[in-house]
N, C-alpha and C positions, 0 to 999 in steps of 0.2 A: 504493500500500500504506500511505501515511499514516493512512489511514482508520483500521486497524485498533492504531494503539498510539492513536488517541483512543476507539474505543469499550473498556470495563473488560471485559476475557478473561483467562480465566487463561493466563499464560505460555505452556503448555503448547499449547495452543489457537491462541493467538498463532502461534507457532512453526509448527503445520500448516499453519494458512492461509495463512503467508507463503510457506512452504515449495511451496504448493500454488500460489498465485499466478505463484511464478517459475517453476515446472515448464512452465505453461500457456504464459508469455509466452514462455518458451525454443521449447516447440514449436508456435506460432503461429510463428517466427520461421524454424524449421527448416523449418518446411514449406513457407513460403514461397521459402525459398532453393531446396529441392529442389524446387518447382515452375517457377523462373526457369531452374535445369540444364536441365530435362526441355523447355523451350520452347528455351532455347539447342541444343540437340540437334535437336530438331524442325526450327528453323530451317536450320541445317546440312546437313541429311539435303534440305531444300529446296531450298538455295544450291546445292548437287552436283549435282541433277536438272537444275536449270534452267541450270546450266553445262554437261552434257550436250545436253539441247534446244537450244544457241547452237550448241554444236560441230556437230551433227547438221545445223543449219539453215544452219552456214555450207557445209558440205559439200554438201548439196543443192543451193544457191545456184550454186555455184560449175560444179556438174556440170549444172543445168539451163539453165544462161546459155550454157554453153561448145555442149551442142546444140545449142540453142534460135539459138544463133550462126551454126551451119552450118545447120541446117536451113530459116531464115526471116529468117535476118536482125536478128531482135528483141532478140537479144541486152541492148541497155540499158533494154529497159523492163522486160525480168525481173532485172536486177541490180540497178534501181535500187528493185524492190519486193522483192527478197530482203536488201537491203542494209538497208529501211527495218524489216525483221522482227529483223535482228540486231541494229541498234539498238535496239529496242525491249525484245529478251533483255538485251540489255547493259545496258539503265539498269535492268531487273527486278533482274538480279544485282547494282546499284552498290547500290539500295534493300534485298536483302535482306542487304546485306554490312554497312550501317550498320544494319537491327535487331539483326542480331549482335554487332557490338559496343557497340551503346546496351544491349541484354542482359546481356553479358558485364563491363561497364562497372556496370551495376547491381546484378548477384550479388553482385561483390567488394564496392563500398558496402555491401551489405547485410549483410555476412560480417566486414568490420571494423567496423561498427557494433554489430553486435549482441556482440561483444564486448568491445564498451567500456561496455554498457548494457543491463540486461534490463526497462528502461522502454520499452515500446514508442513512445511518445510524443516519447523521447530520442531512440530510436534511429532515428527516421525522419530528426528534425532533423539526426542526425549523417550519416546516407547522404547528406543534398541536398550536405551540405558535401563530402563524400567524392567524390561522382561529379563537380561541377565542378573534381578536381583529378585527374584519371584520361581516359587516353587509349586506345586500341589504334593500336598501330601495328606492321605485319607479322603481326597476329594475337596481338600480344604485349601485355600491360597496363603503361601505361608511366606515371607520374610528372609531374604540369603544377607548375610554380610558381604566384604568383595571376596572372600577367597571362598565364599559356594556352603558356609557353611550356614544351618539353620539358627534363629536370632528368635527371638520373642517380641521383636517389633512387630508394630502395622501397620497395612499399608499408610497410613496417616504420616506415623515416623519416619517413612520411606519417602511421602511425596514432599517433607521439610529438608530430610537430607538431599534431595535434587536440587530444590531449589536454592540450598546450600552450596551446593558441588556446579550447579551448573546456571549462574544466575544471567549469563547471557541468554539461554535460549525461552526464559519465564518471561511474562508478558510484562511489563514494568520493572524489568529488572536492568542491570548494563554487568557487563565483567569489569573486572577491578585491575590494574598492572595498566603499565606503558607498552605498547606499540614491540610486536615480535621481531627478528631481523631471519632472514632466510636464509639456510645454512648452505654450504657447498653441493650441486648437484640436488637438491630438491627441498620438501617440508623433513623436517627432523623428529620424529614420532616420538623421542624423547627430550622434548622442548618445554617447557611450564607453558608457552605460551605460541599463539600459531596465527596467522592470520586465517580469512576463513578464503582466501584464493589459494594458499596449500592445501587448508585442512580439505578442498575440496578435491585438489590432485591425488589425496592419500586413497585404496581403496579402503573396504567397508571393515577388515580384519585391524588394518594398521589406525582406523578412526576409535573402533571400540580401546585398540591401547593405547591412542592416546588420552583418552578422556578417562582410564582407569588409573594413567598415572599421574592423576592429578593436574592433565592441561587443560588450558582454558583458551578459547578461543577470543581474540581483542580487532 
């Protein structure tokens, strides 16, 4: 929205477009979230089916091996192919159990980001940050410190220390320090400070370290 206090508009003018601007960015942002629900849900509704199909398949297994026992003898080679079926439902359900909460783990980013920020731009940077600090665990969203371990914070304590750690990208916020200098051959991932036309040359592995090691973009 820079653009518009350098081109000459009357006030007035001003004011809609800006108005108009954050309206858009709010609900690009809503809808995305309610689109991330609506697959969260989807998936669920998935994860239960195909827990029913394990149960259903252990049952059969069980009841076909125990005939299949008396009647011929074969008994191990239908367990050991009903056995290789349940295994199969089982790492399905370990797989949809972790889009669930890669899902669920990304709504909330998205949901305290976007209220720290109605810069779409911002508020992406601030989810990466968000979700490598977010877990589920028991179904429940839990709290990582930086080195991955679980904390007793929430997310509440979580969205003070961003806006702590990263007061450039929060809406009313500016970063603190002087002006970075660009080191030999490119942006320096180990810099306190960066301008944001390196940090944009860095890719997306070398931007997460640099904001874990404490840089700040000026």
């Amino acid at each position: 929205m820079e653009f518009l206090n350098e081109v000459e508009l009357p006030e007035e003018l001003k004011s809609k477009l800006t108005e108009d601007v954050q309206k858009y960015a709010q609900a690009q942002i809503e809808e995305t979230v309610a689109g991330l629900k609506a697959k969260n849900d989807e998936l669920l509704a998935e994860k239960k089916r195909i827990q029913q199909a394990k149960e259903e398949a252990d049952a059969k297994a069980r009841t076909e091996a125990e005939r299949t026992a008396q009647e011929n003898g074969q008994f191990k080679e239908l367990y050991e192919s009903q056995k290789a079926e349940a295994n199969g439902l089982r790492k399905k359900i370990e797989e949809m159990n972790h889009a669930v909460q890669r899902q669920k783990i990304t709504a909330e980013a998205q949901r305290v980001a976007s209220s720290l920020t109605k810069d779409t731009a911002r508020a992406k940077l601030l989810e990466q940050q968000i979700a490598t600090r977010l877990s589920v665990v028991e179904g429940e969203l839990k709290v990582l410190d930086d080195s991955g371990q679980l904390t007793v914070s929430t997310v509440d304590d979580l969205t003070a220390t961003i806006k702590q750690n990263y007061p450039f990208l929060v809406d009313g916020s500016q970063a603190q320090g002087g002006g970075a200098t660009r080191p030999q051959g490119g942006a320096d991932v180990g810099a306190r400070e960066m301008s944001r036309e390196d940090f944009e040359q860095l890719d997306q592995k070398k931007r997460s370290e640099f904001f874990k090691s404490g840089g700040k973009l000026v």
